[in-house]
C-alpha positions as CSV (number, residue, x, y, z in Angstrom):
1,X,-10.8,-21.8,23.7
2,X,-12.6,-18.9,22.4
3,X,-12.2,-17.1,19.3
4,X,-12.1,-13.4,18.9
5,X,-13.7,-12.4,15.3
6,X,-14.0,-9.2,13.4
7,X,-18.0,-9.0,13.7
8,X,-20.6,-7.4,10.4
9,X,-19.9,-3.7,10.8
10,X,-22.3,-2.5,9.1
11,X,-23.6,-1.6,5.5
12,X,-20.6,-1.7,2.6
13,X,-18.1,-2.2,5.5
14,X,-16.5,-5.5,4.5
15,X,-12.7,-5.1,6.4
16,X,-11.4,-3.0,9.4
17,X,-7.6,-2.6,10.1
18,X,-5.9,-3.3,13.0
19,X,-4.5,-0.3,15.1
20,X,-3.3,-1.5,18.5
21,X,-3.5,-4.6,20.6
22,X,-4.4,-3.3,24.1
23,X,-2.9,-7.2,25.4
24,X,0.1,-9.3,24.4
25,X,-0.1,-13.2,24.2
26,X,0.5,-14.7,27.0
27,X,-1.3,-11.9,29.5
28,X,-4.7,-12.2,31.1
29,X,-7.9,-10.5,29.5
30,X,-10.8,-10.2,31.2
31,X,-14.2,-10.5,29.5
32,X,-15.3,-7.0,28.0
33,X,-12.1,-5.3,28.4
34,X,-11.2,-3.9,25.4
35,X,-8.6,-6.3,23.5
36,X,-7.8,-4.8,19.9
37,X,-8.4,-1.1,18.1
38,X,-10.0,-1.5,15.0
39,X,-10.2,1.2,12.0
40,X,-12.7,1.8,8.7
41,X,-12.9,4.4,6.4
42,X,-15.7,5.4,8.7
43,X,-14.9,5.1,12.3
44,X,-12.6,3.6,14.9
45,X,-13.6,1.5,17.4
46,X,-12.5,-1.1,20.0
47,X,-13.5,-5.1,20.1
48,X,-13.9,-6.3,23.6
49,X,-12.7,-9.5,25.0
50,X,-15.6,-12.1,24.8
51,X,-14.4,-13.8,27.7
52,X,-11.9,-14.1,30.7
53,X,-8.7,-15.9,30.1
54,X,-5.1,-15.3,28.2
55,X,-4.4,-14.4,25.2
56,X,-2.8,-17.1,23.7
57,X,-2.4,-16.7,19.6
58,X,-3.0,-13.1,17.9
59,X,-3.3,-13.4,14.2
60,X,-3.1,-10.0,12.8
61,X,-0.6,-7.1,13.9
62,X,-0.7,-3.8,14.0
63,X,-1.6,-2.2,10.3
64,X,-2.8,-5.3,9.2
65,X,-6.0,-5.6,7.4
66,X,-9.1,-7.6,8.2
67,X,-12.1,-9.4,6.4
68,X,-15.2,-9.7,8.3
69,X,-15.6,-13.0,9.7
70,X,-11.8,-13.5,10.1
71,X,-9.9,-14.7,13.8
72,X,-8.5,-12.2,15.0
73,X,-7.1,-14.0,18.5
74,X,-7.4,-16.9,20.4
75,X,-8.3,-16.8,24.1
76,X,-7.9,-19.9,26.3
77,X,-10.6,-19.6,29.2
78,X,-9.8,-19.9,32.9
């Protein structure tokens, strides 16, 4: 099982917002495909998946807001 967290982000960024999940739970990711859109005040960005497996649990929906250091998702690995 991995788990899929909002990473440091840079100076006086402390929370991103989630904008789209590229994957549902319960499909298959593959490592560095790009799982979630993620939005600051600065910049949008996408979080890859750190590994290959399915998406199993997503914690956050679209519009939701984020602390660093937060799970986002859980993968279970193949």
């Amino acid at each position: 099982m991995a788990k899929v967290v909002l990473p440091e982000l840079g100076e006086n960024v402390t929370k991103a917002t989630v904008s789209y999940w590229y994957f549902q739970p319960g499909e298959k990711v593959e490592e560095k495909a790009d799982l979630v859109e993620l939005s600051t005040d600065k910049a949008t960005f996408n979080l890859p998946s750190p590994c290959n497996g399915t998406l199993s649990e997503v914690f956050f929906q679209e519009g939701d807001s984020v602390n660093i250091g937060e799970v986002l998702a859980v993968i279970e690995e193949n």
